[in-house]
N, C-alpha and C positions, 0 to 999 in steps of 0.2 A: 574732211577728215573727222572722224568720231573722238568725241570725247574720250571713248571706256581705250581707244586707242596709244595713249599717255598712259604710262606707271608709275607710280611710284617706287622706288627701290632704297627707302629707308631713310635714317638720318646715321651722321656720324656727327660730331660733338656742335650740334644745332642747326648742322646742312645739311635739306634737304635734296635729296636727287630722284632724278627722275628719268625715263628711259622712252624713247621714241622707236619701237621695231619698224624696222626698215624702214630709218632716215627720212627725209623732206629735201624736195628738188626746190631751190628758190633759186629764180634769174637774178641777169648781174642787175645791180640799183633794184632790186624790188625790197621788202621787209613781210615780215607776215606773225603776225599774235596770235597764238595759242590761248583761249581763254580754255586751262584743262582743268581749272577747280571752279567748283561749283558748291561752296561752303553756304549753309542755310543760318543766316545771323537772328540770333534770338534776345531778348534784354537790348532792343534798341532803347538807345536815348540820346536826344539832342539837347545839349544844354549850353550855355555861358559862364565862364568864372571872371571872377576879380580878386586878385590877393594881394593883398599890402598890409602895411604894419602900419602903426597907429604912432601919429606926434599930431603935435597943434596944428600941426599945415590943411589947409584945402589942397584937394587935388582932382585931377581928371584925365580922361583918358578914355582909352577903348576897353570893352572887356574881349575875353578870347573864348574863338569859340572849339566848341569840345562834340566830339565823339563818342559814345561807351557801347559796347554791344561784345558778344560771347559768340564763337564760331565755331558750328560745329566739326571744322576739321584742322589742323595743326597749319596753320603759314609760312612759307618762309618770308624774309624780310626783303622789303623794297618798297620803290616809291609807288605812292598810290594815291591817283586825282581822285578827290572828293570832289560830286555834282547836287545840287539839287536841284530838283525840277528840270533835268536837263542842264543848269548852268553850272561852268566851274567854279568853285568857290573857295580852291586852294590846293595844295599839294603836299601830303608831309612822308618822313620815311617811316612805314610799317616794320614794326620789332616782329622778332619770330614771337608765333604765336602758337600756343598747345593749348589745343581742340578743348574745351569747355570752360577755356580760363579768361577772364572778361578782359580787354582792353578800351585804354582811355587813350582815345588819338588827340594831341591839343595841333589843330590849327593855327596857333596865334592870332592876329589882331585882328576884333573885326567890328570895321567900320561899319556895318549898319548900326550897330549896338555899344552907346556910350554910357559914362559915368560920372557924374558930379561927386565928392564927398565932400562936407564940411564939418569943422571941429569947431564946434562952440564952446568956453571955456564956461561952466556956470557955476561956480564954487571955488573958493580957496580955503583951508584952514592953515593956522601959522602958530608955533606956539610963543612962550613970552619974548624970545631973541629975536623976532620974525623970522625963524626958519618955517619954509614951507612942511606942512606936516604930511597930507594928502589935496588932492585936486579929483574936481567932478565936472565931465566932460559930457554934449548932446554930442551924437556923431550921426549923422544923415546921408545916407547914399540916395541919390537920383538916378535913376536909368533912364535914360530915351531909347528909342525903338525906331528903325524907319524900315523894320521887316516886316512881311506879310501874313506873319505867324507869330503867333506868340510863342517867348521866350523862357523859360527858368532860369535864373541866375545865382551863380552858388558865389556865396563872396565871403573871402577867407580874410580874417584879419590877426596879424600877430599881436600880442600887447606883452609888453616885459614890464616889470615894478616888482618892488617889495614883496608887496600885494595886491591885487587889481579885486576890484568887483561888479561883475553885473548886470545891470538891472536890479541893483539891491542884494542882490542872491548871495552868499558866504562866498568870502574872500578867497581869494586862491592866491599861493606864494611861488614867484618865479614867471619864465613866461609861459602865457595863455595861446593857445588858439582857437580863436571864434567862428563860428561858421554859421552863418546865415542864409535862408532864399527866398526869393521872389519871383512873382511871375510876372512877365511883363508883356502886355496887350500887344499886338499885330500892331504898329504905326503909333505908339502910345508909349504912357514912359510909369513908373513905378516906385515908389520908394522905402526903406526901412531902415530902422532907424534903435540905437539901444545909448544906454549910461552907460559911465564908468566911473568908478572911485578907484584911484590910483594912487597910493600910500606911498611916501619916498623911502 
């Protein structure tokens, strides 16, 4: 059966449909997949995120991994196995998608690609009542790797205060989001690292 065989016949409030002329004969217990779109994906990108917010604790965990790419024809929605290299490497459900508009599929967890972070406290001020005034924090992310490619890792961190700052850089009032990346080597690990001055 040909592809050009399949039509489309429009959308109504985000469903699309589609029209088979003269039907398909399938036996009793058989199945049969239709691959009738053939969308050409442009702005691929593979990447990893980590987002969490910021206290004193060390923490760790997996990062997740991410999808981004623009299609050039409208989708409907459904599940859809993600492979690479032939292997499966997860399953997530596809949002309707309009033809040039970029989507980010998150996979969730993935165990090749981990994360250490640690909060070193290095500073305190206090004024004469010893109330804490502001605190200045190292904060360290490790990545390990045990993939065969190198990785990009986008890593989101919330921070709330007074005032937060940095890397030295002017204050900001209320909360922050940080966003940092790294790339981390085929079977290798990576790390980055910033200050904070956190006014109460």
């Amino acid at each position: 059966m040909a592809l050009d065989q399949i039509r489309s016949v429009g959308e109504v409030r985000g469903l699309q449909g589609y029209a088979l002329p003269g039907g398909l004969n399938i036996g009793r217990g058989e199945s049969l997949t239709l691959p009738f779109l053939q969308p050409k994906v442009s702005a691929f990108i593979r990447y990893a995120s980590v987002q969490s917010y910021f206290d004193a604790q060390n923490r760790s965990g997996q990062t997740n991994r991410h999808y981004k790419f623009t299609s050039s024809q409208s989708l409907p929605t459904g599940l859809v196995d993600v492979r690479e290299s032939g292997l499966l490497v997860g399953s997530v459900q596809l949002p309707a998608i309009q033809a040039g508009k970029p989507v980010d599929l998150d996979l969730g967890a993935d165990a090749e690609l981990r994360y250490e972070k640690t909060v070193k406290r290095t500073g305190q001020e206090k004024n004469e009542k010893g109330q804490v005034l502001n605190s200045t924090y190292q904060v360290t992310y490790t990545l390990v790797s045990t993939k065969r490619t190198a990785t990009r890792v986008n890593v989101r961190e919330q921070l709330y205060g007074r005032s937060v700052s940095v890397n030295g850089q002017a204050a900001q009032n209320g909360q922050i989001t940080l966003t940092r990346q790294v790339d981390v080597p085929a079977g290798g690990k990576a790390s980055l690292g910033f200050k904070l001055k956190i006014m109460n």
